[in-house]
C-alpha positions as CSV (number, residue, x, y, z in Angstrom):
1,X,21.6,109.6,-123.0
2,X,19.3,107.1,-121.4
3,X,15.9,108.3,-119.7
4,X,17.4,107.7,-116.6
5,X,20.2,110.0,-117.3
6,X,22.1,111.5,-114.3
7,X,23.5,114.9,-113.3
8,X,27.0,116.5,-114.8
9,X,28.7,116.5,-111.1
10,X,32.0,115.0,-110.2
11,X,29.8,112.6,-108.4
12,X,26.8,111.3,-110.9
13,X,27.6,107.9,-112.3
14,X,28.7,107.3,-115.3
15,X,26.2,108.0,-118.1
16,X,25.5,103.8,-118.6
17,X,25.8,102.8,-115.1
18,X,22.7,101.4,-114.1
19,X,20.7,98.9,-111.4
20,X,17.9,97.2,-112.5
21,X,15.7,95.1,-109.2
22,X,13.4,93.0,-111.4
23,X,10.6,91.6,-108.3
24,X,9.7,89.1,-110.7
25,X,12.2,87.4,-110.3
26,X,14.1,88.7,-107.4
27,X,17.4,89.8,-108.8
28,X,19.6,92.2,-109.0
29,X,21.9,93.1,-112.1
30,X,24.4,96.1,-112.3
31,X,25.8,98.0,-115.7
32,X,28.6,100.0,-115.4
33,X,29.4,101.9,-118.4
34,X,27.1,99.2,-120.4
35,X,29.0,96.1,-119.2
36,X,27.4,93.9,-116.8
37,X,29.1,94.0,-113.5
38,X,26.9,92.3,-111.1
39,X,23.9,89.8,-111.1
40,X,22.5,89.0,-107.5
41,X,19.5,87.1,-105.7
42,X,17.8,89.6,-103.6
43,X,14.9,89.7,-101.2
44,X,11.9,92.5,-101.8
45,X,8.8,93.1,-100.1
46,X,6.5,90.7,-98.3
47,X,3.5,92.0,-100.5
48,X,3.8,93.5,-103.9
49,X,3.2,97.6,-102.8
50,X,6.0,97.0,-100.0
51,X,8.6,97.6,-102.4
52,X,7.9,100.6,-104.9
53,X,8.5,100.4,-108.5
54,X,9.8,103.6,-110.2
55,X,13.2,105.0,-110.9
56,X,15.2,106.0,-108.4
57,X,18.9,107.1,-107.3
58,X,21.6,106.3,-105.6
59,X,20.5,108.9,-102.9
60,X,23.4,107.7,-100.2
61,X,25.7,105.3,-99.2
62,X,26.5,103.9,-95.6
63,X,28.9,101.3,-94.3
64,X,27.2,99.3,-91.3
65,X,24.1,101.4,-90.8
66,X,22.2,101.3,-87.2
67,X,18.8,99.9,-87.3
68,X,17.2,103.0,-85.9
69,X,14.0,100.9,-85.3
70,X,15.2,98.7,-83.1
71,X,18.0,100.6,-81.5
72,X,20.7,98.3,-82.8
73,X,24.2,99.8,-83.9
74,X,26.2,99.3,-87.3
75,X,28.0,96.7,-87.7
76,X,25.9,94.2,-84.8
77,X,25.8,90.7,-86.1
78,X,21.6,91.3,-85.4
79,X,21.7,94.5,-87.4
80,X,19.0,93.2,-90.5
81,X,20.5,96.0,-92.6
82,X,23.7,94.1,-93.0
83,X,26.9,95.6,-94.0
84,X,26.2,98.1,-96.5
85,X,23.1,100.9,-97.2
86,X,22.6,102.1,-100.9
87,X,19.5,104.8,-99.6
88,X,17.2,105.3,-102.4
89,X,15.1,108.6,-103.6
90,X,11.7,107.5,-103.2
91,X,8.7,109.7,-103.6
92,X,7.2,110.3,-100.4
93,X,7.9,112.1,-97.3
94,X,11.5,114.1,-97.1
95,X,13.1,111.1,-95.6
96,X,12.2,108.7,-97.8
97,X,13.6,111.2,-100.5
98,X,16.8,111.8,-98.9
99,X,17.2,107.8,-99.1
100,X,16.9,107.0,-95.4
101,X,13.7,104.7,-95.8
102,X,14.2,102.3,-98.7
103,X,17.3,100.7,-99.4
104,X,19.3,98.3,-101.3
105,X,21.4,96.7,-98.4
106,X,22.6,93.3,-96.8
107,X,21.3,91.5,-94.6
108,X,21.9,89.2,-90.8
109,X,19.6,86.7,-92.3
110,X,21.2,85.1,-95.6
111,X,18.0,82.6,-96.1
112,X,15.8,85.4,-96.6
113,X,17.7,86.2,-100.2
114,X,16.1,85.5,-103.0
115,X,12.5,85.6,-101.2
116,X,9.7,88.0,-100.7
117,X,10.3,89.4,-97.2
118,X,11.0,92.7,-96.4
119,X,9.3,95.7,-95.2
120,X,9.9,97.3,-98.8
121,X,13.9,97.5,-98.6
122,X,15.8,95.4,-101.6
123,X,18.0,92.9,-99.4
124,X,21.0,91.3,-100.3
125,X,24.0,89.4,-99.1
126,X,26.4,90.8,-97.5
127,X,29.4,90.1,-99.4
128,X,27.4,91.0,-102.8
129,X,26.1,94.5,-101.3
130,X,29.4,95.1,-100.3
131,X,30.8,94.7,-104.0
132,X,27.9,96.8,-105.4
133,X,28.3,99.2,-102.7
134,X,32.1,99.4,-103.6
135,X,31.4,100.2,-107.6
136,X,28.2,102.3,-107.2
137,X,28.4,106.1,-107.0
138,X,26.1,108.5,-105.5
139,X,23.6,109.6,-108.4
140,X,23.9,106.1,-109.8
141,X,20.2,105.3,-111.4
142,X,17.9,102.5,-109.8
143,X,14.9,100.9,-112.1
144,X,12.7,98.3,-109.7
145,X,10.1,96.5,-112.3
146,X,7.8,93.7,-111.4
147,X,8.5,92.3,-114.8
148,X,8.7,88.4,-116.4
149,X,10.8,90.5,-119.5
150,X,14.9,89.6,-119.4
151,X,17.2,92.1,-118.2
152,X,18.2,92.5,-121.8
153,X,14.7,93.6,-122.8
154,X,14.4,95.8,-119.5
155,X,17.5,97.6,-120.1
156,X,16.7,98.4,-123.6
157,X,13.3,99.9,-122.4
158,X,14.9,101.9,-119.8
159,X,17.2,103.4,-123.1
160,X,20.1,101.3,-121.9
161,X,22.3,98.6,-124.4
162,X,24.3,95.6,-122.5
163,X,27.9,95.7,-123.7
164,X,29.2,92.5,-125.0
165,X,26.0,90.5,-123.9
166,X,25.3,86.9,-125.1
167,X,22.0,86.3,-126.4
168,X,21.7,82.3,-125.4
């Protein structure tokens, strides 16, 4: 088992399912069952604390969440939290451990992928949080590094091997 090993319920992710945010770099990849399924630009955190590093979870999942904030409902094309919420169990006060603070999620603005300009949330686009969104289960482990290592060397520390990966 991997040291981010999940829970024996019907809903935990499979043991090798994992999501790796690398800030370095400001991407995204996916395994599922040791295979990558996803590599994605994403947007992090205007400053370095702004989006924590640690291992998280796959605390919930929402389509078209309201930006509480701001009073905006799900689904408004100037709702910034796009069209899907992965909530993530941070440390910190009960909501941001019930994954209603930070998120992996899309996004209204597509030119702020791939930059460093959130509030702390992981930000993707819309079309690529909704595939994630659509393979990801509850439980499912999250690793966010601030690293210049690969994701092949990351996912080996975190006790993880890449299926059928090509060294180049």
């Amino acid at each position: 088992m991997s040291l981010l090993g999940g829970a024996g319920t019907a809903n935990a992710a499979a043991k090798d399912d994992l999501i790796i945010v690398n800030k370095h770099y400001n991407k995204l990849m996916y395994l599922q069952n040791g295979y990558v399924k996803q590599e994605s630009k994403v947007g992090t955190g205007r400053s370095w604390d702004l989006t924590p590093v640690g291992h998280f979870k796959v605390e919930n999942k929402i389509v078209k969440r309201p930006y509480y904030k701001k009073n905006i409902p799900g689904g408004a094309p100037n709702n910034p939290l796009g069209a899907r919420w992965l909530g993530l169990s941070v440390p910190g006060s009960a909501a941001s451990k019930a994954g209603n603070v930070y998120a992996i999620h899309g996004n209204s603005n597509p030119s702020s992928i791939g930059g460093y300009v959130s509030s702390g949330c992981i930000r993707m686009y819309n079309n690529e949080v909704i595939k994630l969104y659509d393979q990801v289960q509850k439980g499912t482990p999250v690793a966010v590094t601030n690293s210049e290592k690969s994701f092949q060397e990351l996912a080996k520390i975190y006790g993880y091997k890449i299926k059928g990966w090509k060294t180049k």
